[in-house]
C-alpha positions as CSV (number, residue, x, y, z in Angstrom):
1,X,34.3,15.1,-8.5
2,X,31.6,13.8,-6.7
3,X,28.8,12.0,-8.0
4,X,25.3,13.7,-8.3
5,X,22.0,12.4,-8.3
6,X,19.4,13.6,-10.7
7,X,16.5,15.1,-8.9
8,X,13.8,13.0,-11.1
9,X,15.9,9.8,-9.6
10,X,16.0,7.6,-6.7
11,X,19.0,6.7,-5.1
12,X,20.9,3.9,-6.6
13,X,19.7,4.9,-10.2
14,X,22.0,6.0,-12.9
15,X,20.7,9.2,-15.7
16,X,20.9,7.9,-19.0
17,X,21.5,10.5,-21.1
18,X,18.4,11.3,-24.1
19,X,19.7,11.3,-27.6
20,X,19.4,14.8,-28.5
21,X,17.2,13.9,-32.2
22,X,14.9,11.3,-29.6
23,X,14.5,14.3,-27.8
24,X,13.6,16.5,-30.4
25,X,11.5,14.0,-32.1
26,X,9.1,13.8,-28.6
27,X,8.7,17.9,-28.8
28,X,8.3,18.3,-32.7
29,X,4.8,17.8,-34.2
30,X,5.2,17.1,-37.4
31,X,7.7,14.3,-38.8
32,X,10.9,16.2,-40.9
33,X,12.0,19.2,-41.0
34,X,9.7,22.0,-41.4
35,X,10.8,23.4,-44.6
36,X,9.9,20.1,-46.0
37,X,6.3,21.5,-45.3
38,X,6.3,24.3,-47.0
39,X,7.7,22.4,-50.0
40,X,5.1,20.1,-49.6
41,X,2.2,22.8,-49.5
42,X,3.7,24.5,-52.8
43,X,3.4,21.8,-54.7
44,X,0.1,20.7,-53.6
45,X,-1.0,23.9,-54.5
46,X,0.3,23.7,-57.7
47,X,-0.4,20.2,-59.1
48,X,-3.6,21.5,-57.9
49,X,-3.8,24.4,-60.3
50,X,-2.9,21.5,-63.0
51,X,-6.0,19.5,-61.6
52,X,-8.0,22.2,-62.0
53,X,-7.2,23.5,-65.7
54,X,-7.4,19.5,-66.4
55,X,-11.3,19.3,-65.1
56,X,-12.4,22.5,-66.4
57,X,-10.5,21.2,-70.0
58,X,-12.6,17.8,-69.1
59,X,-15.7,19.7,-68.4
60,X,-15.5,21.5,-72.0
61,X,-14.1,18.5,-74.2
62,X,-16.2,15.6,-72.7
63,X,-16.2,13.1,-75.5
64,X,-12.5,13.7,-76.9
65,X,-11.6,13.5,-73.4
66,X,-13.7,10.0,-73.2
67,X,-12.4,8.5,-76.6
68,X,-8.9,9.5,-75.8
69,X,-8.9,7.8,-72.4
70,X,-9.8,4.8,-74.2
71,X,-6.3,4.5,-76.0
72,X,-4.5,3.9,-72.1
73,X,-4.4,0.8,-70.6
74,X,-5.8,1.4,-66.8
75,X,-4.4,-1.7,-65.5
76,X,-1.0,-0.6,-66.0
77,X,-2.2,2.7,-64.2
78,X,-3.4,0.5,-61.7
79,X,-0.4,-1.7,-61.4
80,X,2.1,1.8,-61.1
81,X,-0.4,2.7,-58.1
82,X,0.0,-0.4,-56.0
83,X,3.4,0.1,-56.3
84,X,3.6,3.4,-55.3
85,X,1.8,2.4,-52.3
86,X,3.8,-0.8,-51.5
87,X,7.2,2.0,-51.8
88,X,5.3,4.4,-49.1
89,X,5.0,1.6,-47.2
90,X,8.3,0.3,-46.7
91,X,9.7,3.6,-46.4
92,X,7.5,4.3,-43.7
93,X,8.4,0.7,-42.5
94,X,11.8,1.8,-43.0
95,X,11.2,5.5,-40.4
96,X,9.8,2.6,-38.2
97,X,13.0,0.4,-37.8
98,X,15.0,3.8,-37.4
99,X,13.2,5.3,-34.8
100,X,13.6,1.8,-33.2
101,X,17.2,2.4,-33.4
102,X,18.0,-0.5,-36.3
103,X,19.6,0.8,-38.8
104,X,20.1,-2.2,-40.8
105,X,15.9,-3.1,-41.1
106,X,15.2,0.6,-42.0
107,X,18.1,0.4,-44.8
108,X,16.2,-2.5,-46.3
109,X,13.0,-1.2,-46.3
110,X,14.1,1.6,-47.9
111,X,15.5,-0.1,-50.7
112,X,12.9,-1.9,-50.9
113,X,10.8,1.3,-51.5
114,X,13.3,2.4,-53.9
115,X,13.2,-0.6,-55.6
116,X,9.2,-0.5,-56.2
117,X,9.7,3.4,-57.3
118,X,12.3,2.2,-59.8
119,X,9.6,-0.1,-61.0
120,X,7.0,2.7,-61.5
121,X,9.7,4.4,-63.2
122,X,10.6,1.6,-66.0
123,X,6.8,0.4,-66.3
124,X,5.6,4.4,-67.1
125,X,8.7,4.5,-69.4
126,X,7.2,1.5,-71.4
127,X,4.0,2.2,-71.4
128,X,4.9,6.3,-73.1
129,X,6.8,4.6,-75.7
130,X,3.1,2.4,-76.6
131,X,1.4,5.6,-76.4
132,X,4.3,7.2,-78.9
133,X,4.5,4.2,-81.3
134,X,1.0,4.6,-81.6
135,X,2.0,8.5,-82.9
136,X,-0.2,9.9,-79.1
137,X,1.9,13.0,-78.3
138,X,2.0,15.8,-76.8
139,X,0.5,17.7,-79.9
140,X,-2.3,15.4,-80.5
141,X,-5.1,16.9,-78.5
142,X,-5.6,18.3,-75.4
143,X,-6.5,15.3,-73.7
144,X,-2.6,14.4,-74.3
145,X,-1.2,17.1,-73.5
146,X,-3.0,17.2,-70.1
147,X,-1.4,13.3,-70.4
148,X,2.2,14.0,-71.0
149,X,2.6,17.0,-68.3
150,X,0.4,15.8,-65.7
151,X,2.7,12.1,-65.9
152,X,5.9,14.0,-67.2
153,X,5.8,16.6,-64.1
154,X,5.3,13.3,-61.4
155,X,7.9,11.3,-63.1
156,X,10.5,14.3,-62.2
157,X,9.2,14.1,-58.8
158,X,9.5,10.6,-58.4
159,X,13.4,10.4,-60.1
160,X,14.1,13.3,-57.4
161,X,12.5,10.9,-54.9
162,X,14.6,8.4,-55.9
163,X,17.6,10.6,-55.0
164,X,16.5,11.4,-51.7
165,X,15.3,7.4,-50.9
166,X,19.5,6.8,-52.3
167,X,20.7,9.5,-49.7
168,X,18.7,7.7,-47.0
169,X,19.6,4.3,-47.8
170,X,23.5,5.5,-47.3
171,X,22.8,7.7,-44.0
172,X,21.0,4.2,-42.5
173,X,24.7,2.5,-43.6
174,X,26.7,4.6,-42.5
175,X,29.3,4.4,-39.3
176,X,27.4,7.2,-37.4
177,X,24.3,6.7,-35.7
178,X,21.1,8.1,-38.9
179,X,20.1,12.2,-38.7
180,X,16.5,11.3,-37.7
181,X,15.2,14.4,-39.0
182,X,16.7,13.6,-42.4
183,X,15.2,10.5,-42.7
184,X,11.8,11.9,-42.0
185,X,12.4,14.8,-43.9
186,X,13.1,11.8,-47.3
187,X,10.1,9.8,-46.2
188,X,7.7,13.2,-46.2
189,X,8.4,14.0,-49.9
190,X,7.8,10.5,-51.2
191,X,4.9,10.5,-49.3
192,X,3.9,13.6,-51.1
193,X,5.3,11.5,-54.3
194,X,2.9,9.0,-53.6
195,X,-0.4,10.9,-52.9
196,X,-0.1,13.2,-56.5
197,X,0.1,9.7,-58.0
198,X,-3.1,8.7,-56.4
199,X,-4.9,12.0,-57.4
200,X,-3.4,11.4,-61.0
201,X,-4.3,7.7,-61.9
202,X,-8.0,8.4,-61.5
203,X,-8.0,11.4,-63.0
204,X,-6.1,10.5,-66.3
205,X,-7.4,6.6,-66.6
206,X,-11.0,6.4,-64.4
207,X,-12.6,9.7,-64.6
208,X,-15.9,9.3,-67.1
């Protein structure tokens, strides 16, 4: 058969064929797959129901809300956030590498991210059993019970995360060249992961 030229090429010039997911990736708008989207939105909208029934109970209980406050330790708070943000960070490090076609760089910074969400993880699991020793549940006031479900509803999300960052970690090592739109789709919901965290921490340990 007889060789053809592409019309976009001179002569002499050979068409390289476009991966079919860099392709896709140039014409979609948004990172991930769009389902991921409307996942995202749901739960936006309802941690932000949870926000609100936590400000209005705020609002109504000002000084239990202030003297309870007083028994967390915001610099563990603080500590979880930075890294939360140093995991969204290497995972997006990580979509980097892989869109850059390395594999091997975008599988370390994702475990890298996983490894800093598995370190949110143990440090909130320490500092609930403080809270508990010192008899703070869920029963105590309302202050705590905002406490426990606001914390205890992101630490689901973040273990789910952790799932996903796993799946990613093994689809950057495997044989076949990484499902772009998986990856992104992974990096998108710890993102989300990430953000809640940053609306919770002030909320639960600055807000006066």
């Amino acid at each position: 058969m007889a060789n053809t030229i592409h019309p976009g090429l001179r002569a002499g010039e050979q068409d390289t064929a476009i991966p079919r997911d860099a392709e896709h990736d140039r014409e979609r708008h948004l990172p991930g797959d769009g389902s991921i989207w409307l996942f995202v939105i749901g739960e936006m909208v309802t941690f932000s129901c949870y926000f609100a029934a936590y400000m209005f109970d705020h609002r109504q209980l000002h000084e239990l809300f202030l003297q309870s406050q007083r028994s967390l330790n915001p610099n563990i708070g603080a500590f979880n956030t930075l890294l939360l943000l140093a995991s969204s960070w290497f995972v997006a490090l990580g979509v980097q590498a892989m869109r850059a076609g390395d594999s091997d760089v975008a599988a370390r910074f994702v475990g890298l991210g996983a490894a800093c969400g598995a370190g949110f993880v143990c440090i909130k699991g320490v500092e609930w059993h403080a809270e508990l020793a010192k008899g703070l549940t869920l029963g105590t006031n309302k202050f705590f019970m905002h406490y426990y479900m606001l914390t205890g509803v992101h630490l689901f999300h973040v273990l789910l995360g952790l799932v996903f960052l796993g799946i990613l970690w093994r689809e950057l090592n495997g044989p076949n060249s990484p499902r772009v739109r998986l990856v992104e789709t992974g990096a998108t919901y710890w993102h989300m992961v990430d953000f809640l965290w940053i609306i919770i921490f002030p909320l639960l340990y600055l807000l006066r």
